[in-house]
MARTI-120319 format. One record per residue (C-alpha): residue number from 1; residue in three letters; x negated, y negated, z. Coordinates in Angstrom, 1 decimal. Example, Ala and Ser with C-alpha at 12.3 -4.5 7.8 and 13.67 -1.06 7.14 Angstrom:
REM residues 2
+-----+-----+--------+--------+--------+
|   i |  aa |     xx |     yy |     zz |
+-----+-----+--------+--------+--------+
|   1 | ALA |  -12.3 |    4.5 |    7.8 |
|   2 | SER |  -13.7 |    1.1 |    7.1 |
+-----+-----+--------+--------+--------+
REM end
This chain:
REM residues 101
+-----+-----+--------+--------+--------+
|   i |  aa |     xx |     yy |     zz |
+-----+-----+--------+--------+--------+
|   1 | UNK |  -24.9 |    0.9 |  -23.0 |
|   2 | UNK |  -28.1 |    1.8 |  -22.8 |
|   3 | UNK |  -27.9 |    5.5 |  -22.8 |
|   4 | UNK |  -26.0 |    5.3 |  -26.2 |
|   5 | UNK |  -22.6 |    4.8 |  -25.2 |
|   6 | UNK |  -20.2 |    2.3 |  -26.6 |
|   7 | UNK |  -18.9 |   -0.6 |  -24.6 |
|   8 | UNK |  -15.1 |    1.2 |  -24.3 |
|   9 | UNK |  -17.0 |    4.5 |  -23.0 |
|  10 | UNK |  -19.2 |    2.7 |  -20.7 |
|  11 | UNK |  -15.9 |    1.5 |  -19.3 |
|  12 | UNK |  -14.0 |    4.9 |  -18.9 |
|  13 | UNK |  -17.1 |    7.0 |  -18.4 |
|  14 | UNK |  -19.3 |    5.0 |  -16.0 |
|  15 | UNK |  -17.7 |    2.1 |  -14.9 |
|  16 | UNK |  -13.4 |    2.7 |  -13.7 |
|  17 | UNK |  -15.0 |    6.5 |  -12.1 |
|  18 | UNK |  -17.1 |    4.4 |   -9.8 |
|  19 | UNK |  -14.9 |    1.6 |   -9.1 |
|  20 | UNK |  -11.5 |    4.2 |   -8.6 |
|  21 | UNK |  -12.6 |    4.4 |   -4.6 |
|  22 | UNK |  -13.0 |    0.6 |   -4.6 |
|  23 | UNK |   -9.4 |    0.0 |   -6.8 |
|  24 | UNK |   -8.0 |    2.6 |   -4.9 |
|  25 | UNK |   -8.9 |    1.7 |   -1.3 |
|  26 | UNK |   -7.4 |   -2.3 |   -2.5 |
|  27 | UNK |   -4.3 |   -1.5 |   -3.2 |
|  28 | UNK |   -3.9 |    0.5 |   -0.1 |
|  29 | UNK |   -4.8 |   -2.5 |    1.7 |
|  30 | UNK |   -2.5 |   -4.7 |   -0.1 |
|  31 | UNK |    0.6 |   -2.6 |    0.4 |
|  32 | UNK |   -0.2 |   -2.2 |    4.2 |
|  33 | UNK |   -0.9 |   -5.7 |    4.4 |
|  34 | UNK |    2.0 |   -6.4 |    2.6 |
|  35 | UNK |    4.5 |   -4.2 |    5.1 |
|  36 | UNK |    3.3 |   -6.2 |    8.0 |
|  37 | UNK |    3.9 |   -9.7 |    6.3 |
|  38 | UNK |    7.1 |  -10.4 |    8.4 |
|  39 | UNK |    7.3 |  -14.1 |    8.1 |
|  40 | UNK |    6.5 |  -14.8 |    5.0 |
|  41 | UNK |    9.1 |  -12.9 |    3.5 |
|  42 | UNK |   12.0 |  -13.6 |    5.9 |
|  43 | UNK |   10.8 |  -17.6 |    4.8 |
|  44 | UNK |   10.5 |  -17.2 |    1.3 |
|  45 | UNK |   13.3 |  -14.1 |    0.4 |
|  46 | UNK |   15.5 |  -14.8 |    3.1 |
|  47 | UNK |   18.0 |  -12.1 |    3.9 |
|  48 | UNK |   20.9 |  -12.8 |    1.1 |
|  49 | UNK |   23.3 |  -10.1 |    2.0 |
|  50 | UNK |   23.6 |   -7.4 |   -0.7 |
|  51 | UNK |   20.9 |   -9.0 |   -3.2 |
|  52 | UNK |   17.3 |   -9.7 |   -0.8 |
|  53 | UNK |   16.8 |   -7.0 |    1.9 |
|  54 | UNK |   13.5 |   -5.9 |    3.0 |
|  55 | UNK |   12.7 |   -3.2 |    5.4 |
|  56 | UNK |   11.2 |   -5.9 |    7.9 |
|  57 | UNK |   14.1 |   -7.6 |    7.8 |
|  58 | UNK |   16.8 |   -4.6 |    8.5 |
|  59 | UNK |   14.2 |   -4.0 |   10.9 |
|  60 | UNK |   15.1 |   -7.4 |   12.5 |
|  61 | UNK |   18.7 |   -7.1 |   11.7 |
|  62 | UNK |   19.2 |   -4.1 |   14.0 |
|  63 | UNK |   16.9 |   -5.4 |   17.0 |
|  64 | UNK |   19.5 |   -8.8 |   17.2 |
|  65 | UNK |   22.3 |   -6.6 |   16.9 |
|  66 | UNK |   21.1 |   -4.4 |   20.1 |
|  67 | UNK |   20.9 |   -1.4 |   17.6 |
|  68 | UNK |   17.3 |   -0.3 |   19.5 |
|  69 | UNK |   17.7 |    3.5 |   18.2 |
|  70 | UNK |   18.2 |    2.2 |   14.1 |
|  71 | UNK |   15.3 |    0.2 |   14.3 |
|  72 | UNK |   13.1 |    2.4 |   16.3 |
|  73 | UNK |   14.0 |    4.7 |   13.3 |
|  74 | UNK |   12.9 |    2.4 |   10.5 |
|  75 | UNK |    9.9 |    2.0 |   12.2 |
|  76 | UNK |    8.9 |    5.2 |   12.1 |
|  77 | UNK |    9.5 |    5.4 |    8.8 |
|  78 | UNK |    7.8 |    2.3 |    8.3 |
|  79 | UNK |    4.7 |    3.5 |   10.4 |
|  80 | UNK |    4.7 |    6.9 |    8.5 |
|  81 | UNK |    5.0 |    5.8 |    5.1 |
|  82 | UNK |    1.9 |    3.7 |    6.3 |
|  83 | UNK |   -0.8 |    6.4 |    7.6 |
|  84 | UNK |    0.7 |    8.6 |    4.7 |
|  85 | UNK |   -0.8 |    6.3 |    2.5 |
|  86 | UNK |   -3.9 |    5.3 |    4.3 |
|  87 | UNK |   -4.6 |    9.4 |    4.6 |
|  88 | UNK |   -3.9 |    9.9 |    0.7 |
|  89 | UNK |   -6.6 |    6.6 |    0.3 |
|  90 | UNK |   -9.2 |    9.0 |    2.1 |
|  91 | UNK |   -8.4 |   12.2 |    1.1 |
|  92 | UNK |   -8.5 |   10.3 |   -2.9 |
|  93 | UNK |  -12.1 |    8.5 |   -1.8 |
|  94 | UNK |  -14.0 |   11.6 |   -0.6 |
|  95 | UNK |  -12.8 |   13.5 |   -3.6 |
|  96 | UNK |  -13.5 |   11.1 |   -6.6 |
|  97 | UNK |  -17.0 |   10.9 |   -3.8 |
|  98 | UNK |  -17.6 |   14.3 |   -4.0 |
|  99 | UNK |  -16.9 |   14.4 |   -7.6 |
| 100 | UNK |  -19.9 |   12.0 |   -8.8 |
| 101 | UNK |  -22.3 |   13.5 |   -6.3 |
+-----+-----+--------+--------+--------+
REM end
């Protein structure tokens, strides 16, 4: 504000552009974190055939019903959804960096 700008261009202009890394780099974090949170959501979900299944659960699923190949499968999935995201997080961070160098 003090350079002249009004408080909603503050926001756009100064504030969200240096904060995007920050907001950006969270949410990755959350949905990683969230993909590993096994427990919680074979507690609180369940595994309601046809209405509450999760990607850990299946997971599960296949390793009790000896199916080592199908859940090997959805692992790999699992794991590359995960450094897909994690390497879009960086490649975003050190372009929005370079951008307000």
């Amino acid at each position: 504000r003090c350079c002249g700008l009004s408080p909603m261009a503050a926001l756009w202009r100064v504030d969200l552009p240096l904060a995007w890394p920050g907001v950006v780099t969270a949410m990755v974090l959350t949905f990683a974190h969230t993909l590993g949170e096994f427990g919680i959501v074979l507690m609180v979900g369940g595994s309601i055939p046809g209405e509450t299944k999760t990607i850990a659960i299946a997971i599960y699923d296949r390793v009790q019903g000896f199916d080592d190949k199908g859940a090997a499968t959805m692992s790999a999935v699992l794991v590359a959804i995960s450094l897909f995201t994690i390497a879009l997080t960086y490649w975003l961070s050190a372009r929005v960096g370079r951008r307000l160098s």
